[in-house]
Structure formats: structure tokens, C-alpha cells
C-alpha positions as a Python dict, from the first residue, in 0.01 Angstrom:
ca = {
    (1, 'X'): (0, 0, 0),
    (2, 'X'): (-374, -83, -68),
    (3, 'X'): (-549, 83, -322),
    (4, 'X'): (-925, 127, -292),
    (5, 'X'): (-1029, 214, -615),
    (6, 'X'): (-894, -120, -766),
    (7, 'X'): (-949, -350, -425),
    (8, 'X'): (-576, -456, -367),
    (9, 'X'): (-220, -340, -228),
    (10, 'X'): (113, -311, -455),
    (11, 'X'): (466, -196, -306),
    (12, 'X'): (577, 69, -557),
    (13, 'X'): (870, 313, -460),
    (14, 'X'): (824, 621, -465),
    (15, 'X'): (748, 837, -794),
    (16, 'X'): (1080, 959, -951),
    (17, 'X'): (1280, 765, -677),
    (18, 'X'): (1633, 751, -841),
    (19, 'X'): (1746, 388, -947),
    (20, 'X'): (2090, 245, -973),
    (21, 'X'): (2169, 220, -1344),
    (22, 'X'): (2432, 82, -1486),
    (23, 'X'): (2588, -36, -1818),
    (24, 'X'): (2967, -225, -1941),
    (25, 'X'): (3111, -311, -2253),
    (26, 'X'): (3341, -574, -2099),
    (27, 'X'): (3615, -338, -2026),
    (28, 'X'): (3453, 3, -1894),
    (29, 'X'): (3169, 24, -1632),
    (30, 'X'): (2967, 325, -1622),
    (31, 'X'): (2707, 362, -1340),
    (32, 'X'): (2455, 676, -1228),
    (33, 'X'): (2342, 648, -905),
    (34, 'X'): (2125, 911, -786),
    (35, 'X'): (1927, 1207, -990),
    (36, 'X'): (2193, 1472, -1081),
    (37, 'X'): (2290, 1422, -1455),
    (38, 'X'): (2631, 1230, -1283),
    (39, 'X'): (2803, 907, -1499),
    (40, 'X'): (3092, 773, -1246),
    (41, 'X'): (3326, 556, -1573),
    (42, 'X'): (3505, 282, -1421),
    (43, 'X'): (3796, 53, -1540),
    (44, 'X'): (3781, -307, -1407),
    (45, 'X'): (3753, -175, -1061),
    (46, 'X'): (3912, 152, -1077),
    (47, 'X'): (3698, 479, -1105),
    (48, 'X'): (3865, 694, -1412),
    (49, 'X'): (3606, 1009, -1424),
    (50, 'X'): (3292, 1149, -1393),
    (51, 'X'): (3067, 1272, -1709),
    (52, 'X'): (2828, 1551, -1585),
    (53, 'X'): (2572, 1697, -1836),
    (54, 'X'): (2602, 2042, -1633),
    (55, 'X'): (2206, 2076, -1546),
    (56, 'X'): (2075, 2172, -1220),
    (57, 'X'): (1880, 1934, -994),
    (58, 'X'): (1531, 1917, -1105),
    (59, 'X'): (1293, 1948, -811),
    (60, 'X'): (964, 1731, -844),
    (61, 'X'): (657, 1884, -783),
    (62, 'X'): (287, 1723, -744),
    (63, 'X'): (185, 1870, -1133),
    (64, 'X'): (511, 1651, -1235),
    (65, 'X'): (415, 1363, -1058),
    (66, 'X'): (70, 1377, -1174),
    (67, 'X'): (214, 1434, -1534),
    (68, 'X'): (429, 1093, -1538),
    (69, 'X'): (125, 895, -1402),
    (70, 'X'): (-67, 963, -1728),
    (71, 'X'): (-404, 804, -1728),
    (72, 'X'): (-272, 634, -1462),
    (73, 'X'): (-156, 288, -1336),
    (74, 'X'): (-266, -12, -1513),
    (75, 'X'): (-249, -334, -1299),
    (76, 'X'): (-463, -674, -1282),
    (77, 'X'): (-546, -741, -919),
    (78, 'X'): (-698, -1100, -1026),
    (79, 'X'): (-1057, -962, -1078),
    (80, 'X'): (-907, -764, -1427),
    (81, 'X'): (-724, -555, -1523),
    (82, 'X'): (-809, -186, -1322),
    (83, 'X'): (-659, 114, -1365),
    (84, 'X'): (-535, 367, -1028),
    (85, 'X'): (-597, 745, -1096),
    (86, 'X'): (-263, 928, -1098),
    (87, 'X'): (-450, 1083, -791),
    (88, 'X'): (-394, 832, -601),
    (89, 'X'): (-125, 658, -648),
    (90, 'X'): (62, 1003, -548),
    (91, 'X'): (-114, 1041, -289),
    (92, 'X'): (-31, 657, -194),
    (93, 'X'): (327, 653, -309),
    (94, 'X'): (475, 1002, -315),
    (95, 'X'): (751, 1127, -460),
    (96, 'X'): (1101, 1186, -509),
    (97, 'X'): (1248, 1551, -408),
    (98, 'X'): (1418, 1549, -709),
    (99, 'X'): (1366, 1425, -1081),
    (100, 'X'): (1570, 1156, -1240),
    (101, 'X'): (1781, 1299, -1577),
    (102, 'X'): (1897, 978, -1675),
    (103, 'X'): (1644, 725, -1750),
    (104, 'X'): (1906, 482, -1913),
    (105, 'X'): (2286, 437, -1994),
    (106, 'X'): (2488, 234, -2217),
    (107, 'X'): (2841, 218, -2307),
    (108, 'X'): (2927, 108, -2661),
    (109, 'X'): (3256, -72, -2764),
    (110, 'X'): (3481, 219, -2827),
    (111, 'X'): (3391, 369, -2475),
    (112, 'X'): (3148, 630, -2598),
    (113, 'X'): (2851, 650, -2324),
    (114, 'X'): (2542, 690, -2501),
    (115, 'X'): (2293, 855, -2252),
    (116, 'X'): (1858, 845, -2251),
    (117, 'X'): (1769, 1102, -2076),
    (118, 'X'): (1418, 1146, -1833),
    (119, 'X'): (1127, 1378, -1927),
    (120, 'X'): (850, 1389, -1716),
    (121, 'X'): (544, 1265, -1898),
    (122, 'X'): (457, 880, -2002),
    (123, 'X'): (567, 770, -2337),
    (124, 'X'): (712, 1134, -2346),
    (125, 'X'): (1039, 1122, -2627),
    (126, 'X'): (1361, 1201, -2488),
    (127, 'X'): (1691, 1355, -2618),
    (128, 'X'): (1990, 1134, -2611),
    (129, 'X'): (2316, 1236, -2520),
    (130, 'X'): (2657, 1099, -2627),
    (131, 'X'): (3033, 1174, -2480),
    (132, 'X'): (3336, 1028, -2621),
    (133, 'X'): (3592, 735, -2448),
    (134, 'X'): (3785, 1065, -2268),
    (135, 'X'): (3470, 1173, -2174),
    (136, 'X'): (3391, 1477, -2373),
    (137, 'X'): (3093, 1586, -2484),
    (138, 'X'): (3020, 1502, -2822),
    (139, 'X'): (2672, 1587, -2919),
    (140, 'X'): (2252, 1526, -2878),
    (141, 'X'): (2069, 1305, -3090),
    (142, 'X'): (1679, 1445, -3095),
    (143, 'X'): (1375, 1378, -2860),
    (144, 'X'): (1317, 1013, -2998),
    (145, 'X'): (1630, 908, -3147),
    (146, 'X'): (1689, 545, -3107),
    (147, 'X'): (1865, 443, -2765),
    (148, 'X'): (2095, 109, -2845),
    (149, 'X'): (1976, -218, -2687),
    (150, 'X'): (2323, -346, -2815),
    (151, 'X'): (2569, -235, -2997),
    (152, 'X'): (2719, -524, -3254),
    (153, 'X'): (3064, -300, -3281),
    (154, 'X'): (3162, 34, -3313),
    (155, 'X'): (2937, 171, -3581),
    (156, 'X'): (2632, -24, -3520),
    (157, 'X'): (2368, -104, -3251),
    (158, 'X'): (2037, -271, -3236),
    (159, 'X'): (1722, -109, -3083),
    (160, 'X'): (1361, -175, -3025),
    (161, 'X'): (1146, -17, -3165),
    (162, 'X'): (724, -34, -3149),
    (163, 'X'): (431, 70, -3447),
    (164, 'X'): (134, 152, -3402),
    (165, 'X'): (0, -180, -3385),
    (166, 'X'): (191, -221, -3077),
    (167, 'X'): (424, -479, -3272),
    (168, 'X'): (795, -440, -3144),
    (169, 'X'): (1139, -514, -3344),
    (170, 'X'): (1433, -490, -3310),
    (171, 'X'): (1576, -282, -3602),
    (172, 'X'): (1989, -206, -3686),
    (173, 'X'): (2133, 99, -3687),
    (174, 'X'): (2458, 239, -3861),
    (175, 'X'): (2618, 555, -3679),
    (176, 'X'): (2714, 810, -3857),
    (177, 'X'): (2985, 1043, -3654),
    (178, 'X'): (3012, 1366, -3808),
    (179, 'X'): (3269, 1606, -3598),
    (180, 'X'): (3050, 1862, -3574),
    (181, 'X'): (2712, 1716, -3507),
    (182, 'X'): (2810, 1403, -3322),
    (183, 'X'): (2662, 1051, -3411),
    (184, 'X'): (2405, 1011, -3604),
    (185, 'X'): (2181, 658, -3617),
    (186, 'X'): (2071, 581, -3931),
    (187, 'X'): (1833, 254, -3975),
    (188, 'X'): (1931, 10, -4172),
}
């Protein structure tokens, strides 16, 4: 697609298009393939359930897509860096029917899947939500709770995380699990 106000072209799929994500932990595979709030949990080769978070589809609309564009899209064509309007890159691109609710998954070493879910919005802090190794719901950690990078064993992970400089680390986290509330990461 060419883009006039910056003077060059850029393939981007479409806005919200749902992306195959996927995470192990050397024994259990968990993949989400589409935008319903879906986890198929796999063993070696062998599917063993699905986790569903129980929300409805969210339909996209033009105000949404607008929304996750921000200020819009920052690219360097080779004459410096320009910026698209979110006007026009929907206009260009398009968008999904329907809005991701998983932005990213991870499975940690005791088979708990640790999911980031999507808002709608750049830089916009998201809950995360955690089930156990039978699959069970287990609890949400608030908008902006760390999501682990890697998780060194059961009761620790390692996650980025950025200052206001724009300086990122990677900082370790101890989880807490507390049977009512669910895990809790604590830095450490």
C-alpha cells in the first residue's frame, strides 16, 4: 500500500487482524489462534483442553481503530522518519471484524497460563489473567501488572520493563499465590 502523506508503500495487515500466538514450557503447548478469548493446551502433540475467559466477541469499529493508531504510524521511508495519520492508515489498511483479547500468552513451568490481554488504545495497560495446570481460573493481576518474559521456575519470572527515559530492564519477579486472590508479582 502507498502512503501519500509520507511518499512510500508498506504491507501492513489489517488493523486488529488476529495473529497466531503461541507459548511452551517444554512439556505443554498453549496456542490462541483467532480473536475469541480461546487458549487450545496441548501435550507433546495431543490437545488436552481449551481455557476460555467467557467474553463475547468484540466487534471493531472505525472509533476503535482510530483509537489503537494513536498519533499514528511512525516509519522512516529513507527521507526520515514520517509519521501516517491514523486516518489513513485505516483507510489504507482496514480492519479486523473483530478485536483481538489476547495480545500475548505464556505458560510457566508448573502449567499455569499466564494471559496479556488486548485493550484498544496504544501503550494502553492491560489486565492479566492467570488459570491453573487443570485449567481453572485462578485470578486477574491489574491493568499493568508485569507479563513474564521468562519464568526462571515456578515462583519467579523475568520481565521488561521501560522508565521514563525510555531505558528498558529486565527486572525479577517473585509470585506470590494467595488462594483467594491468585498470584501476585512482586519485584525483586
Amino acid at each position: 500500500m502507498m502512503y501519500p502523506s509520507c511518499g512510500g508503500g508498506i504491507n501492513l495487515p489489517r488493523i486488529f487482524e488476529a495473529q497466531i500466538l503461541w507459548a511452551t514450557n517444554g512439556h505443554d503447548v498453549v496456542v490462541v489462534g483467532g480473536p475469541d478469548y480461546e487458549i487450545q493446551l496441548l501435550r507433546g502433540t495431543h490437545p488436552v483442553r481449551k481455557l476460555r475467559g467467557g467474553l463475547p466477541t468484540r466487534r471493531a469499529t472505525v472509533t476503535m481503530a482510530l483509537e489503537e493508531l494513536g498519533e499514528g504510524f511512525r516509519i522512516n521511508f529513507g527521507r526520515g522518519p514520517c509519521t501516517i495519520p491514523p486516518s489513513e492508515m485505516v483507510e489504507k489498511r482496514g480492519y479486523a471484524e473483530a478485536v483481538p483479547w489476547i495480545s500475548q500468552v505464556t505458560v510457566a513451568p508448573s502449567g499455569e497460563v499466564w494471559v496479556l490481554r488486548k485493550e484498544v488504545g496504544e501503550g494502553r495497560p492491560a489486565p492479566v489473567d492467570v488459570f491453573d495446570s487443570n485449567g481453572a481460573y485462578v485470578g486477574t493481576l491489574p491493568p499493568g501488572a508485569p507479563f513474564p518474559l521468562a519464568f526462571l521456575d515456578a515462583d519467579h519470572f523475568g520481565a521488561v520493563e521501560t522508565d521514563e527515559l525510555d531505558v528498558s530492564r529486565l527486572v525479577i519477579y517473585s509470585v506470590h499465590r494467595d488462594s483467594e486472590a491468585g498470584p501476585v508479582g512482586r519485584g525483586g
